[in-house]
Structure formats: C-alpha cells, structure tokens
DODO-144439 format. One record per atom (N, C-alpha, C): x, y, z. Coordinates in steps of 0.05 Angstrom, whole numbers, plus 5000, padded with zeros to 4 digits. Example, Ala and Ser with C-alpha at 12.3 -4.5 7.8 and 13.67 -1.06 7.14 Angstrom:
<sites>
(site (5264, 4886, 5156))
(site (5246, 4910, 5156))
(site (5264, 4934, 5156))
(site (5257, 4955, 5142))
(site (5273, 4979, 5143))
(site (5258, 5001, 5157))
</sites>
This chain:
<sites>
(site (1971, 7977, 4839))
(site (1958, 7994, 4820))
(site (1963, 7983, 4792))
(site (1945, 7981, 4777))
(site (1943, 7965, 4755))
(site (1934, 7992, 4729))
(site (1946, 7996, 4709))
(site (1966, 7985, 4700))
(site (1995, 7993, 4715))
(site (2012, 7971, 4717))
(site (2038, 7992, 4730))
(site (2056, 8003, 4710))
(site (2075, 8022, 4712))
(site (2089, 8032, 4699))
(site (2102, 8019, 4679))
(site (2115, 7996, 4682))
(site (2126, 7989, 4661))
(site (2110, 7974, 4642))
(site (2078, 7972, 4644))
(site (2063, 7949, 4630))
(site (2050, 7978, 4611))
(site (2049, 8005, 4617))
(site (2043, 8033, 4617))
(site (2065, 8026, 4590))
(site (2098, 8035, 4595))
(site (2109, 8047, 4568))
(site (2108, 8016, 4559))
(site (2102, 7988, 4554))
(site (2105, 7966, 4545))
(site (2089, 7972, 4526))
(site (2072, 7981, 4531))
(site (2041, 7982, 4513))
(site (2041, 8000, 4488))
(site (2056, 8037, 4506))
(site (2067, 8057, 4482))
(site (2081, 8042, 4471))
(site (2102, 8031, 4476))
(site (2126, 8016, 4452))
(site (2116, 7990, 4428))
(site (2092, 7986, 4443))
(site (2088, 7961, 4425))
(site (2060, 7973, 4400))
(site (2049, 7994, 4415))
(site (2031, 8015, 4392))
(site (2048, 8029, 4378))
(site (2067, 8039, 4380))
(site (2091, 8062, 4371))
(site (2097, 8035, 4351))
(site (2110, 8020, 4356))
(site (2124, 7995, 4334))
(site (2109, 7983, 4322))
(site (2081, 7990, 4317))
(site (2060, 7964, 4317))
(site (2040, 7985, 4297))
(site (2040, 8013, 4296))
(site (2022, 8030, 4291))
(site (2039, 8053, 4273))
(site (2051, 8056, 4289))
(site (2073, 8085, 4277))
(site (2086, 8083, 4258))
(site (2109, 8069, 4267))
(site (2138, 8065, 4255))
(site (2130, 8048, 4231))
(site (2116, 8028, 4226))
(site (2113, 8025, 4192))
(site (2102, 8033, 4174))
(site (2088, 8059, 4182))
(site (2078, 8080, 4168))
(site (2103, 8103, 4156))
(site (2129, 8103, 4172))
(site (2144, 8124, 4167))
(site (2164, 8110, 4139))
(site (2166, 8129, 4128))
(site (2188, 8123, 4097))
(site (2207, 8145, 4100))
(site (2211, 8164, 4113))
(site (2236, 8173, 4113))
(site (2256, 8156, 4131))
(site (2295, 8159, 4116))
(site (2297, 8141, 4136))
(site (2309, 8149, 4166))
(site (2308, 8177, 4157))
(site (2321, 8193, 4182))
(site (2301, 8188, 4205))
(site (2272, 8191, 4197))
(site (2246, 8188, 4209))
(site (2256, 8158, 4227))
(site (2254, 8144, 4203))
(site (2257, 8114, 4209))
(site (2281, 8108, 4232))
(site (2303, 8121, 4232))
(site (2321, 8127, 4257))
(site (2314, 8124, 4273))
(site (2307, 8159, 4277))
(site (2293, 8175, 4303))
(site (2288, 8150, 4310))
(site (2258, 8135, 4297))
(site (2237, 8114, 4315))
(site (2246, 8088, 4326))
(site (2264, 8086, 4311))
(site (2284, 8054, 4331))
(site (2300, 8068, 4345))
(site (2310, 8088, 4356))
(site (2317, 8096, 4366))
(site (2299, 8106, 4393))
(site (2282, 8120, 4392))
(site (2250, 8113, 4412))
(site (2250, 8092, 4419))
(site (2236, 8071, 4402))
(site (2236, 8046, 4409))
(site (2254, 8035, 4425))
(site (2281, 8034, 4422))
(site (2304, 8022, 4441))
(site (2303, 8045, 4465))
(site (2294, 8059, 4472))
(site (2296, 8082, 4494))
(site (2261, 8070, 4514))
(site (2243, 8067, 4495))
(site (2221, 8060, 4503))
(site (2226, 8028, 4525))
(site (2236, 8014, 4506))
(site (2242, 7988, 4525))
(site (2264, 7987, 4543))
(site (2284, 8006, 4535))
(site (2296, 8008, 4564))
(site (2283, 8019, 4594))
(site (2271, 8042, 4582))
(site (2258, 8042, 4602))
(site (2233, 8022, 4611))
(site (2223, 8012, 4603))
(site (2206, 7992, 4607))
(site (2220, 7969, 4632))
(site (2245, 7965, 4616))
(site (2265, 7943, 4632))
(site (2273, 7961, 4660))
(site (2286, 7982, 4661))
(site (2297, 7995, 4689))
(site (2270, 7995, 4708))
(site (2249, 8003, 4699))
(site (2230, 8013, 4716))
(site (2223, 7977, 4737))
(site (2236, 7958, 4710))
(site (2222, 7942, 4735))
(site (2256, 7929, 4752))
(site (2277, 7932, 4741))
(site (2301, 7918, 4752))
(site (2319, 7940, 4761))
(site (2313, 7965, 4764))
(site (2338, 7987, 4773))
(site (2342, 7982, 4804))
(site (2307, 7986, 4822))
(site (2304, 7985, 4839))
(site (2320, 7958, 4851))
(site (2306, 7932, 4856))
(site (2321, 7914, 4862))
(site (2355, 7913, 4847))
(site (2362, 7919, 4832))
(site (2388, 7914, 4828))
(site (2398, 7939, 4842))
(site (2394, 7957, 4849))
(site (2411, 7983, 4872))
(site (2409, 7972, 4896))
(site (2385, 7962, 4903))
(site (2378, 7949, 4931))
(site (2404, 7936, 4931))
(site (2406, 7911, 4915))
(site (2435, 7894, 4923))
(site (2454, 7908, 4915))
(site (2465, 7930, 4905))
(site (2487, 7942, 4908))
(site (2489, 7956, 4924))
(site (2468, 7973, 4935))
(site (2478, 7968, 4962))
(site (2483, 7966, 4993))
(site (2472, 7943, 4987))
(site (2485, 7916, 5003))
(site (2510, 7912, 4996))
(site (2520, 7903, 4975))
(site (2546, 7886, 4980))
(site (2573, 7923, 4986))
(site (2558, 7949, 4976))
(site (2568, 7963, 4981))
(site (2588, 7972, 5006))
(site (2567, 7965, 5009))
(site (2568, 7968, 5047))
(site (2585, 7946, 5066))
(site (2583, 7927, 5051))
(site (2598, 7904, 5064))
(site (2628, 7907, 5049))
(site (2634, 7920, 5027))
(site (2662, 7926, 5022))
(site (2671, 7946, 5038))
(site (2652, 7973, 5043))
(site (2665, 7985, 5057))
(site (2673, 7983, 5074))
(site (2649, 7969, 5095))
(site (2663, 7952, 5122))
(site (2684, 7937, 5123))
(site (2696, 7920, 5103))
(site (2724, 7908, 5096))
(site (2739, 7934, 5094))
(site (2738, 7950, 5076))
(site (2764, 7975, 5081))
(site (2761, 7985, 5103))
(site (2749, 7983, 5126))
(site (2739, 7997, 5148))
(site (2761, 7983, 5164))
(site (2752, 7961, 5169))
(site (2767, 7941, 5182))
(site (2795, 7931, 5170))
(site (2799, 7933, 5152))
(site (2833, 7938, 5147))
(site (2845, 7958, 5160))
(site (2836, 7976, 5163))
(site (2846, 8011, 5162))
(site (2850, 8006, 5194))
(site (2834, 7999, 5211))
(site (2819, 7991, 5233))
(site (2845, 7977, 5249))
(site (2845, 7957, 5236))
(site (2863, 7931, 5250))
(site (2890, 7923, 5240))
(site (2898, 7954, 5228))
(site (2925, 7950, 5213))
(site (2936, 7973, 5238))
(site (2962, 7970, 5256))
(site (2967, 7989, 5274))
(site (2981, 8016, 5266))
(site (2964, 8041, 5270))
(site (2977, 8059, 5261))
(site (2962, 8072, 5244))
(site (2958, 8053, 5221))
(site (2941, 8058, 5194))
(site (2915, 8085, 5196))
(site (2897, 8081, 5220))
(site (2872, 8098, 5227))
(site (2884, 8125, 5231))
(site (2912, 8130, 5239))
(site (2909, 8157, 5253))
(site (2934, 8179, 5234))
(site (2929, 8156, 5211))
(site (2954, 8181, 5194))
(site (2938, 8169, 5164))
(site (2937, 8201, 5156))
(site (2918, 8213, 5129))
(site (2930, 8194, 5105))
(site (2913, 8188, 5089))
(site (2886, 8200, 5083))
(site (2868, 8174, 5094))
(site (2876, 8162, 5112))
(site (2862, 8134, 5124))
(site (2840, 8150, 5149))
(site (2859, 8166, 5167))
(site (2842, 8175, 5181))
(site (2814, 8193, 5174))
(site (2812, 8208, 5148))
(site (2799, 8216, 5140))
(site (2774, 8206, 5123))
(site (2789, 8178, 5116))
(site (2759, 8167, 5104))
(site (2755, 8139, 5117))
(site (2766, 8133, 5147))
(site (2742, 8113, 5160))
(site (2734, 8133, 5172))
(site (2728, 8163, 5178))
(site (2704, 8173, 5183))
(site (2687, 8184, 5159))
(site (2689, 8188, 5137))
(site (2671, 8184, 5112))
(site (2658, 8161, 5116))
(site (2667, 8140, 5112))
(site (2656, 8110, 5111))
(site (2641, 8113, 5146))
(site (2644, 8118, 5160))
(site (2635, 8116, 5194))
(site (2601, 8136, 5186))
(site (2620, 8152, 5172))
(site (2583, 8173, 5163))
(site (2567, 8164, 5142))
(site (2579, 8156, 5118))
(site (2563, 8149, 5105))
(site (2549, 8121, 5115))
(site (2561, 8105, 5127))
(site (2549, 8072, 5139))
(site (2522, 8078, 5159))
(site (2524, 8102, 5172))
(site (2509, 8116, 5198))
(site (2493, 8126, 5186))
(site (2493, 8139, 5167))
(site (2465, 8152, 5151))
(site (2437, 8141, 5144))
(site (2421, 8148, 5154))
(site (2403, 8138, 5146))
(site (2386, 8155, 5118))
(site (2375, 8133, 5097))
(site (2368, 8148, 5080))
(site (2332, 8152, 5071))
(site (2326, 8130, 5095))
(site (2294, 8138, 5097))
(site (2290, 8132, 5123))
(site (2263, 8134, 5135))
(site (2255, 8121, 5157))
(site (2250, 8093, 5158))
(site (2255, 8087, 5191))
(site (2248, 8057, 5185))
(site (2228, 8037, 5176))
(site (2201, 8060, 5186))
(site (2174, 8049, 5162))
(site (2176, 8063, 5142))
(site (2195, 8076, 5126))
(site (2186, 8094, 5100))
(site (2185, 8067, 5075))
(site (2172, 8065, 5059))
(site (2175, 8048, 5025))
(site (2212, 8052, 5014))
(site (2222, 8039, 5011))
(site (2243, 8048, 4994))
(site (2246, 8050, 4966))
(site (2235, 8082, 4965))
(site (2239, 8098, 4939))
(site (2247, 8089, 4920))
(site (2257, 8087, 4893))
(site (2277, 8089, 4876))
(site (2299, 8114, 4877))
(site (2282, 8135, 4885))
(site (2299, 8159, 4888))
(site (2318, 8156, 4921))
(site (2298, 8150, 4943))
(site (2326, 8141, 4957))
(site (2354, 8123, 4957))
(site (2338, 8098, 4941))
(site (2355, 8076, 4941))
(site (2379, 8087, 4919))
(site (2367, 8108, 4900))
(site (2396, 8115, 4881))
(site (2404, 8145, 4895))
(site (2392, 8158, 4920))
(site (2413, 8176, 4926))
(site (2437, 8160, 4951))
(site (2425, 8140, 4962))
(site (2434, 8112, 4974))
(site (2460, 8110, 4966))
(site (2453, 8098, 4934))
(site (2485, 8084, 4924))
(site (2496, 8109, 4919))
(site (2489, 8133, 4905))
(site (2513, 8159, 4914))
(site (2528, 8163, 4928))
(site (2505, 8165, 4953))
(site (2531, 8172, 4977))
(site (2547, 8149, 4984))
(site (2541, 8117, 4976))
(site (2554, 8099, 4981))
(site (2590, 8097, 4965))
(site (2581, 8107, 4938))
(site (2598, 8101, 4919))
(site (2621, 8117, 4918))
(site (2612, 8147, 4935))
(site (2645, 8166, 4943))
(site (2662, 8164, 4963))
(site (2654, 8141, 4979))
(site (2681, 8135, 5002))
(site (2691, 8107, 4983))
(site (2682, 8091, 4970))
(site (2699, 8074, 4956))
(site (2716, 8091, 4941))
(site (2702, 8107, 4929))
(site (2720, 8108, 4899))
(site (2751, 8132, 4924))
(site (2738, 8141, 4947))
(site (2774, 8153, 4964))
(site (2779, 8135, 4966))
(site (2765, 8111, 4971))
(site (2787, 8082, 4995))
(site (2801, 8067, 4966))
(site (2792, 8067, 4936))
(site (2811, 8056, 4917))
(site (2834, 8079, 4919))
(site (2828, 8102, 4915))
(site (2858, 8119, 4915))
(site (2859, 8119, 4933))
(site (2866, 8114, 4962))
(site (2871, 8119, 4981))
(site (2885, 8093, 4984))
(site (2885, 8068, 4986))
(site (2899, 8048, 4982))
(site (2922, 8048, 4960))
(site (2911, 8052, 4940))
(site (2928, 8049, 4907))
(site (2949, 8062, 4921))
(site (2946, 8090, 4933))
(site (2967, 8111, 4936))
(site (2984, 8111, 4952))
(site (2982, 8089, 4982))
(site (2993, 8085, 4998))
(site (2989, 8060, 5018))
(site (3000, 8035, 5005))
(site (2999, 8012, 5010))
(site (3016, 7997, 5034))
(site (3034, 8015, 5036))
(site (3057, 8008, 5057))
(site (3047, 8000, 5082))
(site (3036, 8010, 5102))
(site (3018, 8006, 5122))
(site (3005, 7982, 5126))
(site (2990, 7960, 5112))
(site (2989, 7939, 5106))
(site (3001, 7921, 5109))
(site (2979, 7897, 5117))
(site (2994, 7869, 5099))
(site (2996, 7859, 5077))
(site (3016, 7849, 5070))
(site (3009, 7841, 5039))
(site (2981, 7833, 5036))
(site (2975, 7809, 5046))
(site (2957, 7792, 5047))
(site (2928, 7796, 5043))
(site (2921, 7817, 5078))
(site (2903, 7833, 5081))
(site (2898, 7857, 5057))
(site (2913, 7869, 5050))
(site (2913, 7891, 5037))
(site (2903, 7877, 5008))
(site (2919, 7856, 4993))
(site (2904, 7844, 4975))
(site (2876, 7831, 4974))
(site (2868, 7827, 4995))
(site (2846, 7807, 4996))
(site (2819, 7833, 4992))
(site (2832, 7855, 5017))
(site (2808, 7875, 5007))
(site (2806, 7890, 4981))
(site (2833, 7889, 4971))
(site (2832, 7904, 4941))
(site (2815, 7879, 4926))
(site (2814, 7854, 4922))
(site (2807, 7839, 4913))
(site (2775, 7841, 4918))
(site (2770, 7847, 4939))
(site (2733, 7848, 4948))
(site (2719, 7868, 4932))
(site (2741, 7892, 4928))
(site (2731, 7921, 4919))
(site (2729, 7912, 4894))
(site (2742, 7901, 4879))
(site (2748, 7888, 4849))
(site (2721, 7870, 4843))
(site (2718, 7855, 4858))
(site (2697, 7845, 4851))
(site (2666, 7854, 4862))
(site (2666, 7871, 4881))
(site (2642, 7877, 4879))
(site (2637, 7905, 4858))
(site (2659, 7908, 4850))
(site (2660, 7936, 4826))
(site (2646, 7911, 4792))
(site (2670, 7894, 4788))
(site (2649, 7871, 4773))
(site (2634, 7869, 4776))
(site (2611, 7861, 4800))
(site (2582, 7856, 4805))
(site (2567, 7886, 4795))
(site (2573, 7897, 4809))
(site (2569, 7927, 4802))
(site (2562, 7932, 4766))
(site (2576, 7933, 4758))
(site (2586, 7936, 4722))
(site (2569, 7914, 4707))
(site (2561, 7887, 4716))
(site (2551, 7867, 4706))
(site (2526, 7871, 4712))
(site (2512, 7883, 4726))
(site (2486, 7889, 4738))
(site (2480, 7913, 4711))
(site (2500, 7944, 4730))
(site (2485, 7966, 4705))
(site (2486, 7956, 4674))
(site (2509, 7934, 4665))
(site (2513, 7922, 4634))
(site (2485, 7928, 4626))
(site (2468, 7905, 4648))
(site (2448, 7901, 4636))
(site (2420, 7920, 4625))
(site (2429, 7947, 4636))
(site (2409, 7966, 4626))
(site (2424, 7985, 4604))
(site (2448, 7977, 4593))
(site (2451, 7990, 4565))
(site (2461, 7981, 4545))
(site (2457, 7946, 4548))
(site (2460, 7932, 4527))
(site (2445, 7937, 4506))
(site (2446, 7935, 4484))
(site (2425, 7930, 4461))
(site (2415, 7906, 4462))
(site (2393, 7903, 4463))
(site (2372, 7874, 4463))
(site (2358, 7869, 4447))
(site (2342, 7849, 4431))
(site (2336, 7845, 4413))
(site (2317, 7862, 4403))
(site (2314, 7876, 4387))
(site (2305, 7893, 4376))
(site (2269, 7882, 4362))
(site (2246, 7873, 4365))
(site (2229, 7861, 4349))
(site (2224, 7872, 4321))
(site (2223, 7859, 4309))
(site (2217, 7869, 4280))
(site (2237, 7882, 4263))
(site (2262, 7882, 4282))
(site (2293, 7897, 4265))
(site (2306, 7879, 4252))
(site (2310, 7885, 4227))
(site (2330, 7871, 4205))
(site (2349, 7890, 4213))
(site (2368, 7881, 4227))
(site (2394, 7899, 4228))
(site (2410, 7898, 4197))
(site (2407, 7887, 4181))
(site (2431, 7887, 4155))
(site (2420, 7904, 4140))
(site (2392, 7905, 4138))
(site (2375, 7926, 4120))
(site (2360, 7954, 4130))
(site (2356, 7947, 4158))
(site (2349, 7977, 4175))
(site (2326, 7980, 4174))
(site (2313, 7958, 4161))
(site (2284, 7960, 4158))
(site (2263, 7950, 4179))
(site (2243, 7953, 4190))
(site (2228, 7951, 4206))
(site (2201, 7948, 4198))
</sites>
C-alpha cells in the first residue's frame, strides 16, 4: 500500500518544517514546533525499525532464556528449590506461548506484547541468580550472567537508537533558530 506510513508522517514533517515553522516568531511557538518536528521523525524512524528490531530481540531473548533454563536445569538440585523452581516454569510458559498463529502476519502489537511477556522471566532469572548464586558453578553461572549482560547491551543499543536526538534539518542549535 502506497503511500506507507512512514513516507505518510515523512511528508507531514517535511510540510510542517518546510511550510509552518518559519512562519512562527514566537519562541515558545518556535519550541513547541521542533519539538513536533523531533516527535514527527521519530516516529517516522520507529514505524519503519521497531518492528524488525523487536523481531531480533526476541530472538536472542529467548535464546538467553533457554541458557538460564539450562543452567537451572543441569545444575543438580538447583530446579527443585525456590525461587529456581518457580521460574523455569515461567520461562517453560512464557517459551510455550504462542503469540499469533502460525499463518497470522506478525503484528507490531504482537511482536511488542511478545517482548513483554519475554522480558519478565529475565528480569526474575537476574534477581533470582544475583540473590542466590551458591547452587552453581562458578564458571557456568558466569558465562550465563555474562549472556544476560550482553544481550541486555544489544537490547539498550537497539532501543538507543529510537531516542537519540538526530540531526535536526534546518536547526542551528547555538541560536534556536530554524
């Protein structure tokens, strides 16, 4: 479908900056409208990179969890005394869930109720490790804290990129003028 959404607000942002905004002389006005403007192109940018960047989060989501799964799993003892026992079956349900059908499109709205339910058995299996490490091997136990660490980095370096400030067109940042 032509035009698509993000070529849709590309167009308001570039008439709004192109039409509007150097007509305005107040500078509170003048605010407000770079302030639009930077809201306009973000969304412009998510609509086309949210989707694929959730898609790969998660993915590698899922493959951390299955590492804390399999620690918990193959450490003896570890599965059947709390709070371990309690969240490799969180992780056992959330991994088992399905969040569309197998011919359904994948949504934006599934793929981000997706990483929700993905993202609350990590954030028990970080306190849930942090809190009780004993059970473990050194080794093992570091290697998966180390996986969670970095796919939390990948994570953080992905969303970065939808609330950075980016170059602004036509902004003299020293003078505020536009």
């Amino acid at each position: 479908m032509r035009p698509r959404a993000d070529e849709i607000v590309r167009s308001v942002a570039w008439t709004f900056d192109r039409h509007i905004v150097p007509d305005l002389t107040d500078p509170f006005a003048k605010s407000l409208a770079l302030s639009l403007g930077y809201l306009l192109r973000n969304v412009e940018q998510r609509l086309r990179e949210e989707g694929p960047a959730l898609w790969a989060d998660n993915r590698e989501i899922r493959e951390t969890l299955g590492s804390v799964r399999a620690l918990i799993k193959t450490t003896p003892g570890a599965a059947e005394r709390e709070p371990f026992a309690a969240l490799v079956a969180e992780i056992d349900a959330v991994l088992a869930r399905q969040f569309r059908g197998p011919d359904d499109y994948p949504t934006l709205e599934s793929i981000t109720d997706e990483a929700t339910a993905l993202r609350w058995p990590l954030a028990h299996a970080i306190g849930a490790l942090r809190g009780d490490p004993a059970p473990f091997e050194p080794a093992d136990y570091e290697r998966v804290r180390g996986e969670i660490r970095a796919y939390l980095k990948r994570q953080l370096e992905r969303e970065s990129r939808h609330v950075m400030v980016r170059s602004v067109a036509g902004l003299d940042s020293l003078s505020g003028r536009v």
